[in-house]
PyMOL CGO cylinders between C-alpha atoms (Angstrom):
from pymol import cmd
from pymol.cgo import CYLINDER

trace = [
    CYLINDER, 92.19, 37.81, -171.89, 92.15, 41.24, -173.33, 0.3, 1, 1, 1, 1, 1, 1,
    CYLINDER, 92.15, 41.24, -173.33, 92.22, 42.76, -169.55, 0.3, 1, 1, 1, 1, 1, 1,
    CYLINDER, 92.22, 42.76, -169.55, 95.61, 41.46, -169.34, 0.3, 1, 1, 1, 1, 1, 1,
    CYLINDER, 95.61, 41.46, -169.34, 97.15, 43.17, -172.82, 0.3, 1, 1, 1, 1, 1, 1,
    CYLINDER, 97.15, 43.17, -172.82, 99.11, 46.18, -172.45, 0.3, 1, 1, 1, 1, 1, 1,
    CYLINDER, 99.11, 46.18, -172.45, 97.68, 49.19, -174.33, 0.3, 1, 1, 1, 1, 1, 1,
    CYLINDER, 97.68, 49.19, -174.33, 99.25, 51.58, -176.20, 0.3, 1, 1, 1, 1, 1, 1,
    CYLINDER, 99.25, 51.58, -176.20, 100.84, 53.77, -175.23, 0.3, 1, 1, 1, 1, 1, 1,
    CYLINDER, 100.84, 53.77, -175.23, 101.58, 55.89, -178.94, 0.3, 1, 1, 1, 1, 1, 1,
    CYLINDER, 101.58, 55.89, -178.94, 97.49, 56.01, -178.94, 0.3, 1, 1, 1, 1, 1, 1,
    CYLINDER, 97.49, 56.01, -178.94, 96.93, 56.87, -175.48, 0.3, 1, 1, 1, 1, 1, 1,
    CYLINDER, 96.93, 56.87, -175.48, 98.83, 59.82, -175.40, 0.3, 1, 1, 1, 1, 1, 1,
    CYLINDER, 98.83, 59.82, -175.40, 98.24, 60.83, -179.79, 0.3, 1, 1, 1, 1, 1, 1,
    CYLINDER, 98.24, 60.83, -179.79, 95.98, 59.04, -180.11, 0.3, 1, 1, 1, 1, 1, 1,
    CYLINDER, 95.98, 59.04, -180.11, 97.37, 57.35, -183.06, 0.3, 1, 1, 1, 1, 1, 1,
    CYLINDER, 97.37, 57.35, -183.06, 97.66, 53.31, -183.88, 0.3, 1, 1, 1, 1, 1, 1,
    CYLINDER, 97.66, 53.31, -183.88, 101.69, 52.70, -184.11, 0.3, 1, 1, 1, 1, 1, 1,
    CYLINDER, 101.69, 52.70, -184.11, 103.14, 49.97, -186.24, 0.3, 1, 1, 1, 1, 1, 1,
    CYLINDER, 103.14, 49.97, -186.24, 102.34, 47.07, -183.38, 0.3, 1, 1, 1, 1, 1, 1,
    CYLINDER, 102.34, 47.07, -183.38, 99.19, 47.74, -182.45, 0.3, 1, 1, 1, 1, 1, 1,
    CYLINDER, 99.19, 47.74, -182.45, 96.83, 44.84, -183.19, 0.3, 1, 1, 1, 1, 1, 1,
    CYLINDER, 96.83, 44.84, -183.19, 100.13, 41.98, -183.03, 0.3, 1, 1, 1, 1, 1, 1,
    CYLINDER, 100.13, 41.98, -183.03, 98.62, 41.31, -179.34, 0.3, 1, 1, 1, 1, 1, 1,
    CYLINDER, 98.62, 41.31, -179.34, 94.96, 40.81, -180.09, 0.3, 1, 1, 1, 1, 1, 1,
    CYLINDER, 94.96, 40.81, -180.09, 96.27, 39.03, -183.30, 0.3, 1, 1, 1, 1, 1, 1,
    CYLINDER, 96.27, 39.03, -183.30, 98.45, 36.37, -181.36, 0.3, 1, 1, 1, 1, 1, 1,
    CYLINDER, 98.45, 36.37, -181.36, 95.90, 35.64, -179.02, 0.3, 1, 1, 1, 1, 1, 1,
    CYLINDER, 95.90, 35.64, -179.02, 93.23, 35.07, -181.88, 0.3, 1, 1, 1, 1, 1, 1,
    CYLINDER, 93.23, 35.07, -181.88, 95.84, 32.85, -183.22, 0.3, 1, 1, 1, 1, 1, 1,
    CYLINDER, 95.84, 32.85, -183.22, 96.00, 30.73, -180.47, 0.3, 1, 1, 1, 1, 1, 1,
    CYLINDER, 96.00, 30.73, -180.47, 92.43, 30.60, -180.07, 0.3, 1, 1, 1, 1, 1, 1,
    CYLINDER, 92.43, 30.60, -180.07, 92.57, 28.84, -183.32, 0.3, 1, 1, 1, 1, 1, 1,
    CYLINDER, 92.57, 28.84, -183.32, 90.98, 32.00, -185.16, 0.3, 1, 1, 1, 1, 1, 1,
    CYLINDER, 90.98, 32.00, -185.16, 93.20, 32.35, -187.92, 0.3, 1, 1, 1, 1, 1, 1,
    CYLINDER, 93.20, 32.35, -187.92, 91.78, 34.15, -190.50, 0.3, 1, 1, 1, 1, 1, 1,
    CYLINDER, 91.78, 34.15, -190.50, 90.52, 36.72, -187.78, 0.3, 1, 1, 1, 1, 1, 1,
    CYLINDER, 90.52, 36.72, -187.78, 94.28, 37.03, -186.03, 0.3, 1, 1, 1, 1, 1, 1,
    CYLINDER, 94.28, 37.03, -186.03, 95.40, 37.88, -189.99, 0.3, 1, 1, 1, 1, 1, 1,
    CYLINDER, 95.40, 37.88, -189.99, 93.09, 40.38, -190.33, 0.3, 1, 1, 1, 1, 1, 1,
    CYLINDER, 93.09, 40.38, -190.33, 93.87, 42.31, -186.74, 0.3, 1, 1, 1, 1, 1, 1,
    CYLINDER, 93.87, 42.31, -186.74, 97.83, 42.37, -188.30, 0.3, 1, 1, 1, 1, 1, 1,
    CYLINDER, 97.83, 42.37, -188.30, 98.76, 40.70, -190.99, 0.3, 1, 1, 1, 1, 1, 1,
    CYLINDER, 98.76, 40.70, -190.99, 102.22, 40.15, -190.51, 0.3, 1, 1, 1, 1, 1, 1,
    CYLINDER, 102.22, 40.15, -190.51, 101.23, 37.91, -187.63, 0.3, 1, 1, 1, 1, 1, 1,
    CYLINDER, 101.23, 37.91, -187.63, 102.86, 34.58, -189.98, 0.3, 1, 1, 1, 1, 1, 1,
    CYLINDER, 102.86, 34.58, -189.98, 105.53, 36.12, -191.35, 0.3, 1, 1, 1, 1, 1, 1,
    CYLINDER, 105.53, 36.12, -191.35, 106.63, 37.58, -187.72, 0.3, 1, 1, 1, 1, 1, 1,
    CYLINDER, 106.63, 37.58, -187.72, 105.97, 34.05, -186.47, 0.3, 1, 1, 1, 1, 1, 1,
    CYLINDER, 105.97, 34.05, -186.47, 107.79, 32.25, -189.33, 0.3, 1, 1, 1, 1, 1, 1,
    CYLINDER, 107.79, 32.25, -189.33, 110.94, 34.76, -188.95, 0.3, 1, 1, 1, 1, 1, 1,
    CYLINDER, 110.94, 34.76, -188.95, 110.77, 33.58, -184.75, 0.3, 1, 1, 1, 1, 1, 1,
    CYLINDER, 110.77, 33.58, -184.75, 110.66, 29.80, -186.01, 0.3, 1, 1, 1, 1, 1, 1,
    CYLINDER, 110.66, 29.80, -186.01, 113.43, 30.73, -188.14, 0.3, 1, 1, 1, 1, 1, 1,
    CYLINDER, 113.43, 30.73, -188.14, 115.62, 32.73, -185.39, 0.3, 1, 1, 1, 1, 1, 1,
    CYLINDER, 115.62, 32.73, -185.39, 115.04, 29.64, -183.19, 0.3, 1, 1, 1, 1, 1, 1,
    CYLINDER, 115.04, 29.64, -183.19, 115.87, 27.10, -185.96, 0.3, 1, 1, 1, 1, 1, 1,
    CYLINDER, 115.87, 27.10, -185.96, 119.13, 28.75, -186.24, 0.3, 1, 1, 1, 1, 1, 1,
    CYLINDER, 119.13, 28.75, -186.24, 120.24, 27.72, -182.89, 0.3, 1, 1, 1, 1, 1, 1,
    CYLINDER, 120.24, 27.72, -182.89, 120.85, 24.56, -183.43, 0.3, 1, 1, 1, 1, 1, 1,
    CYLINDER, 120.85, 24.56, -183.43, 120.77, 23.86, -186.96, 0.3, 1, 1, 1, 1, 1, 1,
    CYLINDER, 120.77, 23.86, -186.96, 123.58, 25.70, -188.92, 0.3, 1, 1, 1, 1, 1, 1,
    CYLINDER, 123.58, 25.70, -188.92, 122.51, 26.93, -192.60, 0.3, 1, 1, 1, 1, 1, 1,
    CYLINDER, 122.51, 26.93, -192.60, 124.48, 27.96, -195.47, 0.3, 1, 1, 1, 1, 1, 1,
    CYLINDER, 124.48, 27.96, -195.47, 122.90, 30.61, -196.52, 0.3, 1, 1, 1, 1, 1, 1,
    CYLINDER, 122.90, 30.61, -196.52, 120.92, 32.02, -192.94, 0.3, 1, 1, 1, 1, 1, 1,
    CYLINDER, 120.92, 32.02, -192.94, 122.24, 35.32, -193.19, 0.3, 1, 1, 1, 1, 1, 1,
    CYLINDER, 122.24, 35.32, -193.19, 120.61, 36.32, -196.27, 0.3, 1, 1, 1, 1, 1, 1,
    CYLINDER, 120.61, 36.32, -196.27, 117.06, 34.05, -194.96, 0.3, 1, 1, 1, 1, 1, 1,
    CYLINDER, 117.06, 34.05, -194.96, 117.32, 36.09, -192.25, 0.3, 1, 1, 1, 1, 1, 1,
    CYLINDER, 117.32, 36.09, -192.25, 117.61, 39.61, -193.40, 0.3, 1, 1, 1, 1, 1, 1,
    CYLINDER, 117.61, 39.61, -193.40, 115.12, 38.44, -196.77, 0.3, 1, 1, 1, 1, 1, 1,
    CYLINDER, 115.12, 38.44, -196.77, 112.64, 37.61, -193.66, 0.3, 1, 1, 1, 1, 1, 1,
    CYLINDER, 112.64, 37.61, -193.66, 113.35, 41.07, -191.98, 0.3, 1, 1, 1, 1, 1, 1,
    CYLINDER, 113.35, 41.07, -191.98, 112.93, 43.01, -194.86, 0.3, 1, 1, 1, 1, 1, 1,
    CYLINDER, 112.93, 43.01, -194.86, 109.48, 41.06, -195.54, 0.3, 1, 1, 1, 1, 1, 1,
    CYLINDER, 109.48, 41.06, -195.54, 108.02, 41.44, -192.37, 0.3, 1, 1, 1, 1, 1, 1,
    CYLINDER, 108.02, 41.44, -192.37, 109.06, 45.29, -192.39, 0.3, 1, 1, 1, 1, 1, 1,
    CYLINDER, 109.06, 45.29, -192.39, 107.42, 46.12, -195.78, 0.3, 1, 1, 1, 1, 1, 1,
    CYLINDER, 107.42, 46.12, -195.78, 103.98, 43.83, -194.47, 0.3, 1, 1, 1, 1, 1, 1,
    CYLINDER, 103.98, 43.83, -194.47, 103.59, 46.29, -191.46, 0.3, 1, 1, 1, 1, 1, 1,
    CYLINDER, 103.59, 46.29, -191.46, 104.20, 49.69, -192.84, 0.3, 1, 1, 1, 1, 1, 1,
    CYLINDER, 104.20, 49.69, -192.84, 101.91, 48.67, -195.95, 0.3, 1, 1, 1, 1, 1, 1,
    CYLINDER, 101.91, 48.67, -195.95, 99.30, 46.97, -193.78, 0.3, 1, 1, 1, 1, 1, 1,
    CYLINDER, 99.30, 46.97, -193.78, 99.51, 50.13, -191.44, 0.3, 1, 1, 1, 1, 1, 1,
    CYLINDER, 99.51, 50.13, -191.44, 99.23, 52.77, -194.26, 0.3, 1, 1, 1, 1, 1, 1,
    CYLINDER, 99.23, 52.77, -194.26, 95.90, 50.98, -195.62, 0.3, 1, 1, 1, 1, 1, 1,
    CYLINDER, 95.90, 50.98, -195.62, 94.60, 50.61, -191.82, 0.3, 1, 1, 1, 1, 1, 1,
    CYLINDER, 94.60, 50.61, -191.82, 95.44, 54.23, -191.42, 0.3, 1, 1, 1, 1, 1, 1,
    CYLINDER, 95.44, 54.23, -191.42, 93.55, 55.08, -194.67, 0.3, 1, 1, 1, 1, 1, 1,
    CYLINDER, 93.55, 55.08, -194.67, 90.56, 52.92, -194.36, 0.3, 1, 1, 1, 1, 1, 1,
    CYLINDER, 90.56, 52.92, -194.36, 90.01, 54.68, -190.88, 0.3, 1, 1, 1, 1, 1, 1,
    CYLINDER, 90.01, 54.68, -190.88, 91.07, 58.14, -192.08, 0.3, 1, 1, 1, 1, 1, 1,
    CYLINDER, 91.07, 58.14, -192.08, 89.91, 58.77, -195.30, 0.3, 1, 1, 1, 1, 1, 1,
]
cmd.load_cgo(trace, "trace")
């Protein structure tokens, strides 16, 4: 499956992981059923999927307070990358 991913570009040409890298691999762990391991590749796999469920959810079922779910969710999944990529950055550089 991995012949069919698109690589990255940001490391290709600086050779430097960006802030997605990994969320492919990860997703297709995840539907292999290897959770633990699709976690581990990018940790905001769940939160990224649960803020997707969410967006969906909101189509058809109208919540009082979505706005503030939403942007709660946002903010969550923002902080999850750019800490998970700082400590993959610093366990690889140290």
């Amino acid at each position: 499956m991995e012949e069919y991913m698109l690589p990255c570009l940001n490391k290709q040409l600086f050779g430097v992981e960006c802030l997605g890298c990994g969320i492919q691999r990860a997703t297709a762990l995840f539907f292999k059923g290897e959770f633990l391991a699709a976690f581990k590749m990018y940790p905001a796999i769940y939160t990224l999927m649960l803020l997707g469920l969410f967006l969906i959810l909101t189509f058809f079922v109208k919540l009082k307070y979505k706005n503030v779910i939403k942007i709660a969710l946002i903010i969550l999944n923002i902080l999850i990358v750019i800490v998970s990529y700082f400590i993959k950055m610093n366990s690889v550089h140290p």
